[in-house]
Backbone as JSON, one array per atom type, in Angstrom:
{
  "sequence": "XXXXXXXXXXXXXXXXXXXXXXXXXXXXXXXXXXXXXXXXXXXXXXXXXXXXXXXXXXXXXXXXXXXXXXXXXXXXXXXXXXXXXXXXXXXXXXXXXXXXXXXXXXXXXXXXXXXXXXXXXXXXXX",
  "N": [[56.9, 40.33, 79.07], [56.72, 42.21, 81.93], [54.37, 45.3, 82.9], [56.24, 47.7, 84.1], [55.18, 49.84, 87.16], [55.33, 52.68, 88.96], [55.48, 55.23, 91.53], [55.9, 58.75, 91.56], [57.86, 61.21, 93.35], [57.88, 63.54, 95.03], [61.54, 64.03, 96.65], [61.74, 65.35, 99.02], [59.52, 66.46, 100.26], [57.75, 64.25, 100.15], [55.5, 64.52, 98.64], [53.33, 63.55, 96.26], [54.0, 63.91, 92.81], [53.47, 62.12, 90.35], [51.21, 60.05, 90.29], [51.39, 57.42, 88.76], [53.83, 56.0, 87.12], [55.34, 54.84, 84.51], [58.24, 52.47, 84.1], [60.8, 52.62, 81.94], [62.79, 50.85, 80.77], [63.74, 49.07, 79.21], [65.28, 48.4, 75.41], [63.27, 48.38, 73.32], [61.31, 49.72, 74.77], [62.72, 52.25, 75.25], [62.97, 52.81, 72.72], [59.87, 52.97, 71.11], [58.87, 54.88, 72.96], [56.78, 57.29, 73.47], [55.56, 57.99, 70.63], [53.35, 57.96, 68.5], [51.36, 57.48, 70.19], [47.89, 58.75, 71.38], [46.86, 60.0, 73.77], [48.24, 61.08, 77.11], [46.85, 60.32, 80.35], [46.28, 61.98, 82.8], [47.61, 61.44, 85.38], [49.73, 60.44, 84.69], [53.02, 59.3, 83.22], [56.35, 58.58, 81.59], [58.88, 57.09, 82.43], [61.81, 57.05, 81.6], [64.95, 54.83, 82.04], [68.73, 54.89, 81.99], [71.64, 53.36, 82.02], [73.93, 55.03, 82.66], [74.62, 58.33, 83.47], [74.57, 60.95, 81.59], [74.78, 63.41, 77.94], [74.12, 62.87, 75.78], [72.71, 60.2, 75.03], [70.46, 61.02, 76.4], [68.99, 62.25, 75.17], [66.37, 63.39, 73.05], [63.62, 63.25, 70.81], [60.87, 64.43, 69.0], [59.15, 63.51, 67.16], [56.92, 62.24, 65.27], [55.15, 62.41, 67.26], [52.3, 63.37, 68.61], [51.23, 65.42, 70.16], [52.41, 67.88, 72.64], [55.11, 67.39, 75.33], [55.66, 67.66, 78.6], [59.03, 67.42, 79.59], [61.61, 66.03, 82.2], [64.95, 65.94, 83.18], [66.98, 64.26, 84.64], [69.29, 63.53, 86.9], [72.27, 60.83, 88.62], [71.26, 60.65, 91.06], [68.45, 61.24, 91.23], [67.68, 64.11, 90.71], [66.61, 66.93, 89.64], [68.16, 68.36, 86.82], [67.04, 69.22, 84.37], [64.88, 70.84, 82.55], [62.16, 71.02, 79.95], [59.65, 72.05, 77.76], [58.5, 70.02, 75.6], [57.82, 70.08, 71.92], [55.53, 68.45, 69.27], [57.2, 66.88, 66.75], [59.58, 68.03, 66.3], [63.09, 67.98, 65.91], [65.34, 67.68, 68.56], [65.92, 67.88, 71.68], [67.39, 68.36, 74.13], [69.13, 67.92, 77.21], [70.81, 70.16, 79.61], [72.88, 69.56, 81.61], [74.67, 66.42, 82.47], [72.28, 63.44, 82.51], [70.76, 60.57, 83.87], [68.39, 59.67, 83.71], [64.91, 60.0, 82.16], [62.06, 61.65, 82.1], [58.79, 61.83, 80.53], [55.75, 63.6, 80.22], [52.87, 65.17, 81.08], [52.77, 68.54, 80.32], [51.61, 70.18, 82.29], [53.51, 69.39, 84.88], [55.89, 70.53, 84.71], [55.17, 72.77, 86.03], [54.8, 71.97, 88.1], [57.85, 70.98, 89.15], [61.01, 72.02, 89.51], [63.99, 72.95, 88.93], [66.66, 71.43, 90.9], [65.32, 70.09, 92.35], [65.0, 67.06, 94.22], [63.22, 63.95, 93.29], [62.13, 61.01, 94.05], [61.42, 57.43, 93.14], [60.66, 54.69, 94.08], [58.38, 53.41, 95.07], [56.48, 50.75, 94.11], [53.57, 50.64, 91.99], [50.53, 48.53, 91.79]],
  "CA": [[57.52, 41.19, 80.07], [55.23, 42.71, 82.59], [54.84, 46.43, 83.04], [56.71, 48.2, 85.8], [54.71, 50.83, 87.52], [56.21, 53.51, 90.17], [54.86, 56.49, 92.05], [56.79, 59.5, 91.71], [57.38, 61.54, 94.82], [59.14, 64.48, 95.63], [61.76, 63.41, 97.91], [61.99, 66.5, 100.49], [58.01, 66.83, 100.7], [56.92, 62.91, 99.62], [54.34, 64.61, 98.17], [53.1, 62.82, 94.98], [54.06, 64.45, 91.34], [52.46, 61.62, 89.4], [50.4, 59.11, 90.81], [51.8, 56.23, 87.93], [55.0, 56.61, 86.18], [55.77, 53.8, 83.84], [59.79, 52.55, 83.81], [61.08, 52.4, 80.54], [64.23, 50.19, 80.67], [64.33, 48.03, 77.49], [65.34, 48.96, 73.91], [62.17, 48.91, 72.52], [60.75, 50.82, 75.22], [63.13, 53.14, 74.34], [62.59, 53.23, 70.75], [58.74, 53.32, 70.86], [58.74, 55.76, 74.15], [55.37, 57.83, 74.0], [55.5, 57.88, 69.59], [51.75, 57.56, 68.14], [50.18, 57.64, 71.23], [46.81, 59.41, 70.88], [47.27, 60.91, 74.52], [48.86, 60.98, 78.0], [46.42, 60.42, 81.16], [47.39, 63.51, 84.01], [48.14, 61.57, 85.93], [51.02, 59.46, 84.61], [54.36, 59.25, 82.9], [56.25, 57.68, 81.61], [60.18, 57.5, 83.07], [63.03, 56.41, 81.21], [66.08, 54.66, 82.72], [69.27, 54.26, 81.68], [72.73, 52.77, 82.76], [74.48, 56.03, 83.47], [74.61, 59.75, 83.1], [75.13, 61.22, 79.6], [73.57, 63.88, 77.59], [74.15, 62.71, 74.02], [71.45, 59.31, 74.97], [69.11, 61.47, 76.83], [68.07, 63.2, 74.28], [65.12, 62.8, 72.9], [63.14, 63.39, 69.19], [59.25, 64.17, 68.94], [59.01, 63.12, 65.7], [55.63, 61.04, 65.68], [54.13, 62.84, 68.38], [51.09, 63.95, 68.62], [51.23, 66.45, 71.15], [53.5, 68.46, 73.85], [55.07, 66.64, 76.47], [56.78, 67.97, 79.72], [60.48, 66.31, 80.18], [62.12, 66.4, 83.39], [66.21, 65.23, 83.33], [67.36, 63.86, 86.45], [70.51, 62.91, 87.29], [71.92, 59.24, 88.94], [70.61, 60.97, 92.53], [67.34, 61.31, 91.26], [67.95, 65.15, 91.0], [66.67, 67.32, 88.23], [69.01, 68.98, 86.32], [66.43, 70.34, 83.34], [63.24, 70.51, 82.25], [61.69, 71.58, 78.87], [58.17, 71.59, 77.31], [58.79, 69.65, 73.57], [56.55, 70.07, 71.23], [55.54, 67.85, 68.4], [57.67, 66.85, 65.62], [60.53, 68.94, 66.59], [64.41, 66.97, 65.76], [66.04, 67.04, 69.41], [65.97, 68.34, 73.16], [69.2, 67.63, 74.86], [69.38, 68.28, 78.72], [71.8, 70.85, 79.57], [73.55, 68.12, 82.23], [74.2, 64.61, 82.07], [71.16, 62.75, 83.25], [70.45, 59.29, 84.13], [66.86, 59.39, 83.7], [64.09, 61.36, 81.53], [60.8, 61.75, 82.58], [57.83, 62.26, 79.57], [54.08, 63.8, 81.1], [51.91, 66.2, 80.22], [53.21, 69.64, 80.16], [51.93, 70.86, 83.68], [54.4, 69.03, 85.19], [56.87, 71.79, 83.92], [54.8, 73.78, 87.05], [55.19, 71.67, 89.58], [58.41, 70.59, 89.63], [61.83, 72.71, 89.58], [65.16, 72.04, 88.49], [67.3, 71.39, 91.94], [64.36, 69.28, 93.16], [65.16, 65.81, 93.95], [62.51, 63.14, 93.27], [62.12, 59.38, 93.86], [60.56, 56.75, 92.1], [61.29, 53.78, 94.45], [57.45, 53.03, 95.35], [56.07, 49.91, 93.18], [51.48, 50.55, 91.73], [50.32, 47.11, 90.8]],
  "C": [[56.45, 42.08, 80.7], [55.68, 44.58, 83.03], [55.18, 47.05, 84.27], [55.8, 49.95, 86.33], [55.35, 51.79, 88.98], [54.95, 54.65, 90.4], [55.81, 57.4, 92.25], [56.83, 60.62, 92.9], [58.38, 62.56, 94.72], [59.9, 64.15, 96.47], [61.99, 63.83, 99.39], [60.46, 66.17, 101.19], [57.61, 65.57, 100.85], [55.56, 62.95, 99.18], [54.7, 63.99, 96.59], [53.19, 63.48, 93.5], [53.55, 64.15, 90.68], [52.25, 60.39, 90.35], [51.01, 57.49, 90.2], [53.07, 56.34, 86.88], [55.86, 54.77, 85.48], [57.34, 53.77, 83.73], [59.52, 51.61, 82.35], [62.52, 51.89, 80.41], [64.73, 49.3, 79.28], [64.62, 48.95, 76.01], [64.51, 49.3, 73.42], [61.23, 49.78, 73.21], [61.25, 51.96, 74.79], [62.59, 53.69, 73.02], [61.27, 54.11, 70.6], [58.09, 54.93, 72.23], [57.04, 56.65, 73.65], [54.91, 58.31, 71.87], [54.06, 57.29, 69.4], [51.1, 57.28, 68.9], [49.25, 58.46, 71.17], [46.82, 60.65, 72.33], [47.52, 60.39, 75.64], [48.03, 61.41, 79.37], [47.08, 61.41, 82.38], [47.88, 62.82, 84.41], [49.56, 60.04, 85.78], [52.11, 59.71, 83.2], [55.01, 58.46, 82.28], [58.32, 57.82, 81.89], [61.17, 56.34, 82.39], [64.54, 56.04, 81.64], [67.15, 54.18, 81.87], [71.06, 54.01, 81.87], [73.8, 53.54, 83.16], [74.38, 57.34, 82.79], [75.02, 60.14, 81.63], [74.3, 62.3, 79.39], [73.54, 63.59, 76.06], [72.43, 61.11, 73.96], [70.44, 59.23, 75.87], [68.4, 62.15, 76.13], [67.6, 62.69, 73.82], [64.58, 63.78, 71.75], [61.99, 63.6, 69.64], [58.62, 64.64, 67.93], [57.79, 62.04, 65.65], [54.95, 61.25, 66.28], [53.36, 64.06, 67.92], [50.36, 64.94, 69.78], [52.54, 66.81, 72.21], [53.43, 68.01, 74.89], [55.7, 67.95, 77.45], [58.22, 67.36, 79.82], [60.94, 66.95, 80.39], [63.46, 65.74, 83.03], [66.57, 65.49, 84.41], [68.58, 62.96, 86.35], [70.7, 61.5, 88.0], [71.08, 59.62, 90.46], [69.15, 61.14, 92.46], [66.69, 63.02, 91.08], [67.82, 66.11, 89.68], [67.28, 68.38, 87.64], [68.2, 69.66, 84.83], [65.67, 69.7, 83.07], [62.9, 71.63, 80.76], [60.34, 70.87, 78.49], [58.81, 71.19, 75.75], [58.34, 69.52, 73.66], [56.79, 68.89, 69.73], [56.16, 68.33, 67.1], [59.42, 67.85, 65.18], [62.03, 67.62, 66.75], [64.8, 66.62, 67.21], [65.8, 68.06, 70.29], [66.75, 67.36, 73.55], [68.95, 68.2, 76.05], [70.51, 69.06, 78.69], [73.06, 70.35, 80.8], [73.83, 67.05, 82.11], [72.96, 64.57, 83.27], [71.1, 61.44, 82.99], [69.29, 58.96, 83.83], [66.2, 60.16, 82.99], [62.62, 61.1, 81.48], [59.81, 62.51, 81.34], [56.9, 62.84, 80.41], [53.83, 64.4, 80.42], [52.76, 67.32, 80.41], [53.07, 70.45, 81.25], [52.73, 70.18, 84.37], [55.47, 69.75, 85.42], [56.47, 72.3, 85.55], [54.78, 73.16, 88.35], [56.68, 70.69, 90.32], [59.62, 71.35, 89.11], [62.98, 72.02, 89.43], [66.06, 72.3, 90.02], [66.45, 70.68, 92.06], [65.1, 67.9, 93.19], [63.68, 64.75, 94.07], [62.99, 61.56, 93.7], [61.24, 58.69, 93.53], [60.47, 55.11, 92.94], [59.68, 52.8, 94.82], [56.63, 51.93, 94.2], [54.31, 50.22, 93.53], [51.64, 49.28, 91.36], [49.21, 47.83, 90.19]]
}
């Protein structure tokens, strides 16, 4: 299975947030999501999709991790409804919305993007 790459974009400005934002659609993407990774290049992501709004299977563990991410929750509009810095090894971060989507990065991220913002992801990197 080949990896899907996106460009994330603000969608008012189309200015660029992350340059490479990996979709994470399968189970085992899921599962393994950003776990024993050593670390997370600025400028990429990695964006988790999944088949509708919720906040009980957006939440997210960082149990295994080896450093503090950024995650953005974004609704089915693309629309972010919350953002928190988790830190390693910590049980759960729940979105305080349903969200459709959950966006990993580095932790400045947090500073450049606001909860009301809407993003899009619709641009394919080879």
């Amino acid at each position: 299975m080949s990896v899907k790459w996106r460009i994330l974009r603000d969608a008012a400005s189309g200015d660029v947030v992350l340059a490479r934002v990996r979709l994470c659609e399968s189970f085992w993407c899921h599962f393994r999501g950003l776990q024993l990774v050593p670390h997370l290049p600025d400028d990429e992501g990695l964006l988790f999709v999944t088949k509708r709004e919720g906040r009980s299977h957006t939440t997210i563990h960082m149990l295994f991790m080896r450093f503090s991410i950024g995650v953005l929750w974004l609704d089915a509009n693309g629309v972010v409804v919350d953002k928190k810095l988790a830190k390693p090894w910590r049980l759960a971060y729940a979105p305080v919305a349903p969200a459709q989507y959950f966006l990993e990065a580095n932790p400045d991220i947090l500073d450049r993007v606001q909860v009301g913002d809407q993003l899009r992801f619709d641009e394919i990197v080879e």
